[in-house]
N, C-alpha and C positions, 0 to 999 in steps of 0.2 A: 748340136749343143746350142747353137743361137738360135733355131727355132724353139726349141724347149725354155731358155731365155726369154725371148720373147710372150712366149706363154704366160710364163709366172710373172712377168711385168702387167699384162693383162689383167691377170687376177687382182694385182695389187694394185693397180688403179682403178676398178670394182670395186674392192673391198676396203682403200681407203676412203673414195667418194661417200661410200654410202656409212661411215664409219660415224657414230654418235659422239665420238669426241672431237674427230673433223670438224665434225659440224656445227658440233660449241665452239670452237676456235672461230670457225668460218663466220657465224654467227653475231659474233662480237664484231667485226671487220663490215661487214653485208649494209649496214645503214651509211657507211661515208662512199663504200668500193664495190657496192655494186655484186656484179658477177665476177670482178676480178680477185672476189674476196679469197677463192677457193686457189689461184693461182698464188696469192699471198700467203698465204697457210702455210701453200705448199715449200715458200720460200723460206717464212719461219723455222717450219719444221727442219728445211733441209742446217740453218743454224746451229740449230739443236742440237742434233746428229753432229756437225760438225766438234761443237765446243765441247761435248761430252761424249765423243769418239772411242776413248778408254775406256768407256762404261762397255760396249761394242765389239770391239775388237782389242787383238793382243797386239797387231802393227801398227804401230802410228801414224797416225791419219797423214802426214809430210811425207812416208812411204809408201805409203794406201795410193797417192796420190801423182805421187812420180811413175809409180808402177803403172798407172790406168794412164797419164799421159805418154809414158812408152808404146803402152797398145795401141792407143790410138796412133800414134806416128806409123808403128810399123804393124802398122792394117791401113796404113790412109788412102791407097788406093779404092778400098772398099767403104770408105765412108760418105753419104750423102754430101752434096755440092756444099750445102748451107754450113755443116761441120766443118768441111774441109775450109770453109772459110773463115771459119770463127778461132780454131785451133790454135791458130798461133798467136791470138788475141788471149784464147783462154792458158792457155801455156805462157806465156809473157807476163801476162798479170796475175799469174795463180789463180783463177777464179776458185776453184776447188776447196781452198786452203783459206781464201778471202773468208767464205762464209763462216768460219767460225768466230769472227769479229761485230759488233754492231757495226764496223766503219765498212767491212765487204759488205754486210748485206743491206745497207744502205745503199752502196754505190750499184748494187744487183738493181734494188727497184728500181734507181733513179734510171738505169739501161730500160728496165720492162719499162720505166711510164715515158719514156722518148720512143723507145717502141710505138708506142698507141699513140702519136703525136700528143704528148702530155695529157689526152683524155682521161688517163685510169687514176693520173693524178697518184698513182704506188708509193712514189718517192714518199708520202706524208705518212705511209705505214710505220714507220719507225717509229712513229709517236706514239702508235701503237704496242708497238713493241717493247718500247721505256716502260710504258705506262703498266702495261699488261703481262709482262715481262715472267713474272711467278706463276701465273696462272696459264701462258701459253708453254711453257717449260714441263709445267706439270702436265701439263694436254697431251702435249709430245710423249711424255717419258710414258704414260699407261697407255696410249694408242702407239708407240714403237714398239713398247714389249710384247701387246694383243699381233702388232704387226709380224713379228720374227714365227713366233709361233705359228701362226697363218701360215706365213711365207715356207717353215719347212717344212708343213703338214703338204702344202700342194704341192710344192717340191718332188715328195715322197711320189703322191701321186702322178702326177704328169711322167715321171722316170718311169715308172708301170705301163704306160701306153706303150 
């Protein structure tokens, strides 16, 4: 089951790299961020997802969310050093739950751009985000739903092997 996991994770970051509305989003970002433009997308979109969750799913994203920081606890033997470090960082401050606010996913990039020793410069995304806000929303909402369909077409497949 986590190989097959993992699989379709594969595909889906294949298939959103190479994804034509990714890449309008990405695009818009690419003249101030660089190469990090695609890891900032990626952060938007995770927003997206977040704030319009219900559109998604019938659980609510605060149970979505408890429920996957349970896994993780009790799997944390099995999870990578760098997880098991972060965990209680990400459980303590909800990250998960953060990003459906512009104030989480600011405080996300301002994490990524001290990451890069302030290089990637992320944290000024937001202004991006204000700005652009309708238009990376709509980017999200027709490349999530291209996504699901994707996602349970290979699904199907990979279960077949």
């Amino acid at each position: 089951e986590i190989q097959r996991g993992i699989m379709l994770h594969r595909h889906i970051d294949t298939f959103t790299d190479a994804h034509p509305t990714v890449r309008q989003s990405t695009k818009r970002l690419h003249k101030n961020y660089s190469h990090y433009s695609g890891v900032i997308v990626d952060i938007l979109y995770d927003h997206f997802l977040a704030k319009n969750w219900k559109d998604y799913s019938d659980i609510p994203l605060e149970t979505y969310v408890d429920n996957f920081y349970n896994l993780l606890e009790d799997n944390y033997e099995m999870l990578p050093p760098n997880v098991k470090r972060l965990l209680p960082h990400m459980i303590q401050d909800n990250w998960l739950l953060s990003y459906a606010s512009i104030e989480g996913i600011t405080k996300v990039l301002e994490g990524m751009n001290r990451r890069t020793q302030n290089r990637s410069q992320m944290n000024l995304a937001v202004n991006e985000l204000q700005e652009f806000y309708n238009e990376f929303e709509d980017e999200f909402t027709c490349f999530f739903d291209e996504l699901i369909n994707f996602s349970s077409q290979k699904l199907k497949e990979i279960e077949k092997r």
